[in-house]
C-alpha atoms as a printed R data frame, in Angstrom:
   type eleno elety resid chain resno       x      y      z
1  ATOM     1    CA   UNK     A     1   0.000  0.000  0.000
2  ATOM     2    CA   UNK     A     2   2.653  2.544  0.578
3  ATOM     3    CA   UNK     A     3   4.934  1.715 -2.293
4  ATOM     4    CA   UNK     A     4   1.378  2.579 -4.259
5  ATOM     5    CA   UNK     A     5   0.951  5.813 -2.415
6  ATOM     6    CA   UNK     A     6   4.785  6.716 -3.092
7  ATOM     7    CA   UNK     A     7   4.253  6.421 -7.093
8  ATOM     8    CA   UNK     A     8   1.367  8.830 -7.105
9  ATOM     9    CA   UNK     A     9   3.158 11.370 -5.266
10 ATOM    10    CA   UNK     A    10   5.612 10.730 -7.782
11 ATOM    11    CA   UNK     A    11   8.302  8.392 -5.333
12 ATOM    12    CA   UNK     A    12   9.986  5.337 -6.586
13 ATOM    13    CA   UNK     A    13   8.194  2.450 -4.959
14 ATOM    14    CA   UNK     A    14  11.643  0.651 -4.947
15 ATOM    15    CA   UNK     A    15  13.036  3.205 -3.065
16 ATOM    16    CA   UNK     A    16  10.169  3.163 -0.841
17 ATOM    17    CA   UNK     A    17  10.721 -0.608 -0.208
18 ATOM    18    CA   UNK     A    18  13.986 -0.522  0.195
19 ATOM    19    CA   UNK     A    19  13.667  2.374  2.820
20 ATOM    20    CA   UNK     A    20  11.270  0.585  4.458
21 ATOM    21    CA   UNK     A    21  13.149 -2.781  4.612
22 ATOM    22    CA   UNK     A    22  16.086 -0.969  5.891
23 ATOM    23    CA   UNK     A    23  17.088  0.120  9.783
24 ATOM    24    CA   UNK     A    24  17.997  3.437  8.027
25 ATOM    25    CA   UNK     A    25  15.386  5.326 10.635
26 ATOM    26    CA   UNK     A    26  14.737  3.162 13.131
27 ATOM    27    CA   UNK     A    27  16.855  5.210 15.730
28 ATOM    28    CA   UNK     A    28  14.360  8.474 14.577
29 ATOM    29    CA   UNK     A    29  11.645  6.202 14.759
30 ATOM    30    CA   UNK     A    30  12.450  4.718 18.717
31 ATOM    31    CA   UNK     A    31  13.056  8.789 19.502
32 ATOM    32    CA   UNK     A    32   9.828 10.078 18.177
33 ATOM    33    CA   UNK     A    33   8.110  7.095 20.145
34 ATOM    34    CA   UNK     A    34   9.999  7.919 23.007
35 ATOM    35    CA   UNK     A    35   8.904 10.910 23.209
36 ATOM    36    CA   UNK     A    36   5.177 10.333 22.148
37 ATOM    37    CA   UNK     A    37   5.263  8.489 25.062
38 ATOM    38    CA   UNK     A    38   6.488 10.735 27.682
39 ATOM    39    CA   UNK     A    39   3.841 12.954 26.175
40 ATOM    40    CA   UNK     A    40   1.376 10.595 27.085
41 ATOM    41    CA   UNK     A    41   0.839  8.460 23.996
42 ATOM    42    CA   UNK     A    42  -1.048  5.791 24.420
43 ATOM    43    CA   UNK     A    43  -2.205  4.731 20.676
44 ATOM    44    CA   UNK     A    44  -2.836  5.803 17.366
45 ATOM    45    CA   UNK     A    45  -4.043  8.540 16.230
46 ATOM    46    CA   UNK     A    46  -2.478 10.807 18.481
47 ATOM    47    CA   UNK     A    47  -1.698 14.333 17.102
48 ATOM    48    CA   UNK     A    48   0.625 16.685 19.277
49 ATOM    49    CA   UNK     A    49   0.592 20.508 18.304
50 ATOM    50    CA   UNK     A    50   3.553 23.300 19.604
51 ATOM    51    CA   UNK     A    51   4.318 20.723 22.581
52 ATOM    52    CA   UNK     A    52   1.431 22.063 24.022
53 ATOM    53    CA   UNK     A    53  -2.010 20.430 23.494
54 ATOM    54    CA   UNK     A    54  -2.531 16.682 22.349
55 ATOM    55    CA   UNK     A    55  -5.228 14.945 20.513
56 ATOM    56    CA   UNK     A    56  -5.538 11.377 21.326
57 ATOM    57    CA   UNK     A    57  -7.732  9.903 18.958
58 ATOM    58    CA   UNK     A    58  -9.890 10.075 15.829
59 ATOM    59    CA   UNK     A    59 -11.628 13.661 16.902
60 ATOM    60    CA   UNK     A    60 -14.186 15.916 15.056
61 ATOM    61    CA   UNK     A    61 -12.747 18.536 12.396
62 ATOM    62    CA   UNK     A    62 -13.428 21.326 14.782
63 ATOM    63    CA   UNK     A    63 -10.866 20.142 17.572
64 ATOM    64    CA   UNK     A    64  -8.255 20.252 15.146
65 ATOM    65    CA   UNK     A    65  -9.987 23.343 14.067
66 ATOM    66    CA   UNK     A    66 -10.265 25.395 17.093
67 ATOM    67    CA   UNK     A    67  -6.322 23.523 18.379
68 ATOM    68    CA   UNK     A    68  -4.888 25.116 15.372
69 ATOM    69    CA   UNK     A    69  -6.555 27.996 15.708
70 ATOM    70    CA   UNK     A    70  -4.860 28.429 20.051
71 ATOM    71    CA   UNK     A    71  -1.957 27.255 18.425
72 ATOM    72    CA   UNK     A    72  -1.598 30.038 15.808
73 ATOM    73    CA   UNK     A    73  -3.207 32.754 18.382
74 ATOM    74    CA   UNK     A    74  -0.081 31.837 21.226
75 ATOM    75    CA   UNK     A    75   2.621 32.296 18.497
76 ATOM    76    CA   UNK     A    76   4.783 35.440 19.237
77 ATOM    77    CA   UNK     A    77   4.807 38.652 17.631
78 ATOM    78    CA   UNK     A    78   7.341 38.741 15.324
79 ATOM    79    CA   UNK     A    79  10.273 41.557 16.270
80 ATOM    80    CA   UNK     A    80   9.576 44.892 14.367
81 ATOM    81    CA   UNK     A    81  12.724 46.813 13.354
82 ATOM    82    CA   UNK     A    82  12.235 50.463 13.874
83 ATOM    83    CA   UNK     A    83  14.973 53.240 12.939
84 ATOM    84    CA   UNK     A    84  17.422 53.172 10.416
85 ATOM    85    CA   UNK     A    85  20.405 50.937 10.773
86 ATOM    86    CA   UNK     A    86  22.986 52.495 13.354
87 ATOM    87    CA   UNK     A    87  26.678 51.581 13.853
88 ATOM    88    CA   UNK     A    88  27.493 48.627 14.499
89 ATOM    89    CA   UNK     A    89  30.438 45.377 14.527
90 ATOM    90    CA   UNK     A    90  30.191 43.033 12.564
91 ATOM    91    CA   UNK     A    91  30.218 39.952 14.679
92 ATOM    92    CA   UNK     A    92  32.682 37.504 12.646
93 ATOM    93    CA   UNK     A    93  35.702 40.064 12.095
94 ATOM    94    CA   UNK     A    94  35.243 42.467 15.042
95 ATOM    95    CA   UNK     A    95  35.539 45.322 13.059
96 ATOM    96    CA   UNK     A    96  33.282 47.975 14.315
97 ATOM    97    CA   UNK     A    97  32.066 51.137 12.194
């Protein structure tokens, strides 16, 4: 089933099979379980957004909807350069102007 998924996204099934066949990722793979579990992972689905809010299970649209939505309201506020560009030193040679 994956190897049919890969070729219509345009991957080489062999590729695929031969990635999958391999321990290439398995260390990734034991990490990212790792830490599912420490996160309180229990089964599958489970979806974990900004290391902040987890949804165990198959949920309704709108959870995702409204975690996404928290999610994107919490980011911070990008930094907003005022002025024009004063003296400085440049931080690889030292050289200050």
């Amino acid at each position: 089933m994956l190897s049919t998924i890969a070729t219509q996204e345009h991957l080489s099934a062999q590729e695929v099979k031969n990635l999958l066949e391999s321990d290439e990722y398995a260390y990734d793979v034991a990490q990212d379980i790792q830490e599912g579990v420490s996160l309180g992972l229990r089964g599958v689905p489970f979806f974990v957004f900004d290391r902040k809010y987890a949804i165990p299970g198959a949920q309704p649209m709108e959870v995702f909807h409204n975690t996404i939505n928290e999610c994107l309201a919490s980011q911070p506020t990008p930094l907003e350069r005022r002025g024009e560009e004063g003296p400085s030193c440049d931080r690889e040679t030292g050289k200050c102007e």
